[in-house]
C-alpha positions as CSV (number, residue, x, y, z in Angstrom):
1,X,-7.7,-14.9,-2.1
2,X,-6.4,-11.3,-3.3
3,X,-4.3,-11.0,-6.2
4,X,-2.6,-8.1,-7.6
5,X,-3.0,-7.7,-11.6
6,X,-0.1,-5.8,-13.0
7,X,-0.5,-4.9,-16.7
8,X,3.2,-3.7,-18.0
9,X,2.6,-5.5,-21.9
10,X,2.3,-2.5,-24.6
11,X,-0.8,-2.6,-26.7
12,X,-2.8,-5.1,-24.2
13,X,-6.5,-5.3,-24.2
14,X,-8.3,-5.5,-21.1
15,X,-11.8,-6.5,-20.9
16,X,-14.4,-8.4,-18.5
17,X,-16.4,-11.6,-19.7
18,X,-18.5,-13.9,-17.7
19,X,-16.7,-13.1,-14.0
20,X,-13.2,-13.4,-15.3
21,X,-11.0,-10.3,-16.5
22,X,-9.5,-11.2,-19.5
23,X,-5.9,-10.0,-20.6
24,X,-5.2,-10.3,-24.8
25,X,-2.1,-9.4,-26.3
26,X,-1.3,-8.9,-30.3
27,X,0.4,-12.5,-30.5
28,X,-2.3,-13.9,-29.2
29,X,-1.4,-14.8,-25.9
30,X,-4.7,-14.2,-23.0
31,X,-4.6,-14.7,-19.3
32,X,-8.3,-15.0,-17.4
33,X,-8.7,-13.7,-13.7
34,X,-11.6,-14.4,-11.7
35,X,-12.5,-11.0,-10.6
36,X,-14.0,-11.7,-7.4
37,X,-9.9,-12.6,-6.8
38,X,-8.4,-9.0,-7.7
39,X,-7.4,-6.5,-5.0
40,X,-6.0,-4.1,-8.1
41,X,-5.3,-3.7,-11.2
42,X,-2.0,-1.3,-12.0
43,X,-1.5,-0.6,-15.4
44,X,2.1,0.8,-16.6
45,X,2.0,-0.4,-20.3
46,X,1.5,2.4,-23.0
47,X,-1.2,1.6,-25.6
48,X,-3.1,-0.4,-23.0
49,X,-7.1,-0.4,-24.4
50,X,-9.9,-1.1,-21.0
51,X,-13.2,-1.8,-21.5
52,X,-15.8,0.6,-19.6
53,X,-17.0,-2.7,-18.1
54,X,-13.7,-3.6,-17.0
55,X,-14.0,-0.3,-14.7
56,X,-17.5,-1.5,-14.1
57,X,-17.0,-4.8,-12.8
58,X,-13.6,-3.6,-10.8
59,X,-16.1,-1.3,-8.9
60,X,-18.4,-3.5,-7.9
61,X,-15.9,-5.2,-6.2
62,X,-14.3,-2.2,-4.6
63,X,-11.2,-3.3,-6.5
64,X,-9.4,0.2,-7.9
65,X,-7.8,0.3,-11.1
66,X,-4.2,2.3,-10.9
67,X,-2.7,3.9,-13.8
68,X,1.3,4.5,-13.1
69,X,3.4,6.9,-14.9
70,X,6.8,6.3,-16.4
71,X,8.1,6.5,-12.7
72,X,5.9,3.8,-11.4
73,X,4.0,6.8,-9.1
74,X,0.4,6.4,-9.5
75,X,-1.3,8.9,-11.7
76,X,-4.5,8.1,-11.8
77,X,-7.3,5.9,-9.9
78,X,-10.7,4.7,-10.7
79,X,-12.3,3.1,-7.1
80,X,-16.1,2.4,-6.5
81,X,-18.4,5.8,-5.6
82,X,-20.4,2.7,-3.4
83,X,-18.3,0.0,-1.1
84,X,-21.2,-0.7,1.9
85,X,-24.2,-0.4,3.1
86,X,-23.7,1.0,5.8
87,X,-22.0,3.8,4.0
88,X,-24.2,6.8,4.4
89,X,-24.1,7.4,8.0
90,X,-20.4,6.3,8.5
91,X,-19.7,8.8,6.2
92,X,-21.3,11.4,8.2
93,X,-19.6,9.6,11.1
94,X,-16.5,10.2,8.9
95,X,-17.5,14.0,8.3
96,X,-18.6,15.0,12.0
97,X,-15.2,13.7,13.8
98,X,-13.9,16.6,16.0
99,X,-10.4,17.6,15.1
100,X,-9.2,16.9,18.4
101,X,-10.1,13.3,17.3
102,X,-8.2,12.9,14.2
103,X,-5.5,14.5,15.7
104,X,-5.5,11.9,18.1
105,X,-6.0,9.2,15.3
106,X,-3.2,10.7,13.3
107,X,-0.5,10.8,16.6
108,X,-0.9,7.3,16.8
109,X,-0.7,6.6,12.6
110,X,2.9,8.6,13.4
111,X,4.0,6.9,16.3
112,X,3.4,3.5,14.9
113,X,5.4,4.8,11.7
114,X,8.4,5.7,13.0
115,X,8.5,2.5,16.0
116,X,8.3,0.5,12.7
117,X,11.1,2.4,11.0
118,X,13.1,2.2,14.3
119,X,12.5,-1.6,14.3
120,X,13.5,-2.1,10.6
121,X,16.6,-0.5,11.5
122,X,17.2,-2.8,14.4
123,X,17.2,-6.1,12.8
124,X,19.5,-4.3,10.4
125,X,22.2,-3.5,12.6
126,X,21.7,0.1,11.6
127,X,22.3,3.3,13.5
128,X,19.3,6.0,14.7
129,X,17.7,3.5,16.3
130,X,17.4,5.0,19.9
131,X,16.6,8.7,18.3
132,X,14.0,7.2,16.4
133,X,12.0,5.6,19.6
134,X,12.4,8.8,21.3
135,X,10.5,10.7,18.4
136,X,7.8,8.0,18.2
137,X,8.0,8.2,22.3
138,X,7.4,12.1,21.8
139,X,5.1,12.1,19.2
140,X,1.8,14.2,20.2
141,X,-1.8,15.0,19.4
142,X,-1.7,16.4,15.5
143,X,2.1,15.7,15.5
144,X,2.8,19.7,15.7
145,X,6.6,19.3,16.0
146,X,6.6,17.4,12.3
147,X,8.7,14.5,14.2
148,X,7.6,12.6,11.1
149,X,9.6,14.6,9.2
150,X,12.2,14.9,11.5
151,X,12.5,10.6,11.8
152,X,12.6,10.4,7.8
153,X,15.6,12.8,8.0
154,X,17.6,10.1,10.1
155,X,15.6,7.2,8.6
156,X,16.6,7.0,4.7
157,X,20.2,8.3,5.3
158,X,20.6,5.0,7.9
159,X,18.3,2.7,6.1
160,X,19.8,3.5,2.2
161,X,22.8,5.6,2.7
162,X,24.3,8.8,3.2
163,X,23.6,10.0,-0.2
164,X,19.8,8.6,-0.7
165,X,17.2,11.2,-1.3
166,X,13.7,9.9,-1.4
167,X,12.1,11.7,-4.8
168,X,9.1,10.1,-6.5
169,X,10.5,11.2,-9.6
170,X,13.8,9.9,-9.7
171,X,14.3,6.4,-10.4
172,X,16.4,3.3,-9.2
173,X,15.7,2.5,-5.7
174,X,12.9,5.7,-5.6
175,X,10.9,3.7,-8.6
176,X,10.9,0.5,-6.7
177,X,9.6,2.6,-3.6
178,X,7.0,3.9,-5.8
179,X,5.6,0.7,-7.4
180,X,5.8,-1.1,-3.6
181,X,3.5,2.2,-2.6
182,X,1.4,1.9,-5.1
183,X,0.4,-1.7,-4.3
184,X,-0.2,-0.9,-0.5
185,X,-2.4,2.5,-1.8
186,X,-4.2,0.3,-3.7
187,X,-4.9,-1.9,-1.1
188,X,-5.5,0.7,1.3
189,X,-7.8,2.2,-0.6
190,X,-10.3,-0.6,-1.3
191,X,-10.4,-1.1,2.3
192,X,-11.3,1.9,2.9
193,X,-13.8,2.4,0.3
194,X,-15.4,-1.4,1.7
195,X,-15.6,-0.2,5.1
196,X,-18.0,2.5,3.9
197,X,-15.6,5.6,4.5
198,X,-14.5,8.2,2.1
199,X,-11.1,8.1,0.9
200,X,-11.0,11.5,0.0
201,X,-11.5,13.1,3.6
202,X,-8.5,12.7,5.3
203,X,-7.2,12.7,9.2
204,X,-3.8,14.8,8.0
205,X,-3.7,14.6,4.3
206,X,-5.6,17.8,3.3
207,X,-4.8,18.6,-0.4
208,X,-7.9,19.6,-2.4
209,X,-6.6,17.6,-5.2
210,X,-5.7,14.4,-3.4
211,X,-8.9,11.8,-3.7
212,X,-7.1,9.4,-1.7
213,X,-6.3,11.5,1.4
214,X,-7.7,8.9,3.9
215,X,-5.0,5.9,2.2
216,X,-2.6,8.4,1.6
217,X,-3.0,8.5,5.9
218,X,-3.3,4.8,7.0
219,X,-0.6,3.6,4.5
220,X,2.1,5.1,7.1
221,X,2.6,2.2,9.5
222,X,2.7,0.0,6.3
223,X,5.7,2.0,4.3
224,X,8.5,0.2,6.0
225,X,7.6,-2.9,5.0
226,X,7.9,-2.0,1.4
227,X,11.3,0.0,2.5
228,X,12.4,-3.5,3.9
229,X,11.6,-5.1,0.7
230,X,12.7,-2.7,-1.8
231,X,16.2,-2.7,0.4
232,X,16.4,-6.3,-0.3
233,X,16.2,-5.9,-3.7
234,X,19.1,-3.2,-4.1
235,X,21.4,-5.4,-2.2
236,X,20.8,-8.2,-4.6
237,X,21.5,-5.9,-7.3
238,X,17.9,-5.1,-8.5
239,X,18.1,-1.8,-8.8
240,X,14.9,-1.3,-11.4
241,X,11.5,-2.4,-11.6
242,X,12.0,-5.7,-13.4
243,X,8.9,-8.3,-13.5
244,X,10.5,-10.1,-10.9
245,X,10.9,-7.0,-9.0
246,X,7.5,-6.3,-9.2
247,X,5.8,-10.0,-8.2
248,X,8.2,-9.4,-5.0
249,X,6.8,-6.0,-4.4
250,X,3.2,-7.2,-4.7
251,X,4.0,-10.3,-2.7
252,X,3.8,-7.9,0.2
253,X,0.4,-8.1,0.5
254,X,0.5,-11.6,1.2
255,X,3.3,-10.9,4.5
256,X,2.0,-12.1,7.5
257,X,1.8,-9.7,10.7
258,X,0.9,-10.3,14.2
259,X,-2.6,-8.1,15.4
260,X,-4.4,-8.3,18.3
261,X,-2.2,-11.9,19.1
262,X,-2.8,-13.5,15.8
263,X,-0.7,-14.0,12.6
264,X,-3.0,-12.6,9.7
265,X,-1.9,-11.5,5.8
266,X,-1.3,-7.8,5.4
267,X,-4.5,-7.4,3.3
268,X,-6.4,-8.5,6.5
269,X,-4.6,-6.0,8.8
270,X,-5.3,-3.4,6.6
271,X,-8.9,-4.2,6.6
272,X,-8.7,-4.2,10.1
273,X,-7.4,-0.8,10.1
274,X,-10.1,0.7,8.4
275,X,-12.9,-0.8,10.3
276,X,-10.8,0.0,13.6
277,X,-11.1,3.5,12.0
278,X,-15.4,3.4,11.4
279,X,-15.8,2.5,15.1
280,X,-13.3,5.6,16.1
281,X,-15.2,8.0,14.4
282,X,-18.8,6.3,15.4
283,X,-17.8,6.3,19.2
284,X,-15.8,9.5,19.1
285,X,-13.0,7.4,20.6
286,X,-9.4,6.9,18.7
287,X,-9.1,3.1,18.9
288,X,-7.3,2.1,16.0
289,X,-6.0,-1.7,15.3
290,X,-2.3,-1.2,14.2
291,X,-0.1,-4.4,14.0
292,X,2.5,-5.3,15.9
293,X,5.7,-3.7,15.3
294,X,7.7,-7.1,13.5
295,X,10.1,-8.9,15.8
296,X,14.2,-9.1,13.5
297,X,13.4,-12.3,12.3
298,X,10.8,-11.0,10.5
299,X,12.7,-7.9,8.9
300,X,15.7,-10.5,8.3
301,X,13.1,-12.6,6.0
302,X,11.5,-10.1,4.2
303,X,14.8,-8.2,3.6
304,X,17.1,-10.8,2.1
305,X,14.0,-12.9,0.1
306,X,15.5,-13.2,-3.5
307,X,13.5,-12.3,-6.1
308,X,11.2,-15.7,-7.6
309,X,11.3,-17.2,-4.1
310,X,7.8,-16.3,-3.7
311,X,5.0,-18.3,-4.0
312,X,2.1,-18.9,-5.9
313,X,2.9,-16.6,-8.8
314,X,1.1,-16.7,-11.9
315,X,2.6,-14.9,-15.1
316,X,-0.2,-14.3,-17.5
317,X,2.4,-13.4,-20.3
318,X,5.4,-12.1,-20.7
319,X,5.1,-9.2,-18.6
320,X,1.0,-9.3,-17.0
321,X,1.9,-10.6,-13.2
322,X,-0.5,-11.3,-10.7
323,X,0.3,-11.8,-7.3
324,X,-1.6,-14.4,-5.1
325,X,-2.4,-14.4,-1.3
């Protein structure tokens, strides 16, 4: 079971005691977690006070803690130094890769991308369709041509309108992209760190200052699910991030996907991902386990899902969420 712990409560205190984290507010309300159970912690909330063991015990458990700014972009993120024994050598694995190889690596990241954004637009009814399968069609080693860019050019004005500009510091429907990316980065992220890689050395990602490189690369296929989603909630007239915006954002960890012939969570198929990605760089070879691009009933689903349909939620308080899978 993951869950997803979002703290958005001003003046919460967040601490660790006897395997649970432990959530206590000024009018005395306090939620308990088991931590073996969380796949993240995001905190939004000003005032917010964490324990250094709450960072300690999140570690241990590859589980990052996010810290969001006012635009629900992640600022900040404390992940584990250590996530598998193995680590040392696939790290040098990780190191060693030829660029020819994560060129290839990345040319299939892209291709999978934009066949995904062509088959949201699909189920939709939307236009660009055939211009986006000819990009992922023409996608090549390193993507040198850009055709991700290129695709996003056609993709947001079809899938949002002809006035939609995707800006991580705007808000409205940009905010709700940003919290559903933050989920799926954190996610990504503690996969990769439990698969023994390094987040920070990326296939294409190659800012200095980016420490999450690697997720900021294998999140791509993943990014139109949380389009889908956050689409869904404009339509029904959710157009900021509300708590029940957010438990349907995080409830996209729990979607189920087909891989390999089998349905499995989203959590799974990202784990899947990054070990896909340790046996790539360990036999030189790009092989990586991508899902299956979802067939319209799918897209129909998770697009018009109201929000409090999901699941398994449990509210901590007012405003502490946590998503179950």
């Amino acid at each position: 079971m993951d869950r997803v712990v979002d703290i958005s409560t001003d003046n919460s205190r967040v601490s660790a005691d006897r395997g649970f984290l432990v959530v206590s507010q000024a009018d005395g309300a306090t939620g308990r977690v088991p931590l073996d159970d969380i796949a993240a912690v995001i905190l939004h909330a000003h005032g917010v006070i964490w324990t250094a063991r709450v960072a300690t015990e999140l570690a241990k458990r590859s589980a990052p803690l996010v810290i969001c700014d006012v635009n629900h972009a992640p600022v900040a993120v404390l992940l584990a130094l250590e996530g598998h024994h193995a680590q040392g050598a696939r790290i040098r694995d990780q190191w060693s890769a030829s660029r020819p190889l994560s060129k290839q690596l990345w040319k299939r990241i892209v291709s999978a991308k934009i066949t995904t954004q062509a088959g949201l637009l699909a189920a939709l009814g939307r236009r660009e369709v055939a211009p986006l399968l000819e990009l992922a069609r023409r996608v090549r080693s390193g993507d040198p041509e850009n055709l991700e860019a290129q695709a996003a050019r056609k993709y947001w004005p079809a899938l949002m309108g002809p006035d939609f500009r995707r800006d991580r510091s705007e808000g409205g429907a940009n905010s709700l992209l940003n919290y559903g990316y933050t989920v799926l980065r954190a996610c990504v992220a503690r996969s990769i760190v439990a698969a023994g890689l390094n987040p920070s050395i990326g296939l294409h990602h190659e800012n200095r200052g980016n420490a999450f490189a690697l997720a900021d690369d294998l999140i791509e296929p993943f990014r139109p699910l949380v389009d889908a989603t956050v689409l869904g909630l404009i339509e029904a007239g959710v157009s900021e991030v509300t708590p029940d915006a957010k438990r349907r954002l995080a409830s996209i960890i729990a979607l189920d996907l087909r891989l390999d012939g089998e349905v499995t969570p989203l959590t799974v198929a990202i784990r899947r991902l990054a070990h896909s990605l340790v046996i790539s760089f360990r036999d030189r070879r790009a092989n990586l386990a991508i899902f299956d691009a979802p067939d319209r009933n799918s897209w129909s689903r998770w697009v018009g899902r109201v929000p409090g349909e999901v699941a398994d939620v449990e509210r901590i308080s007012a405003d502490v969420d946590v998503r179950d899978v």
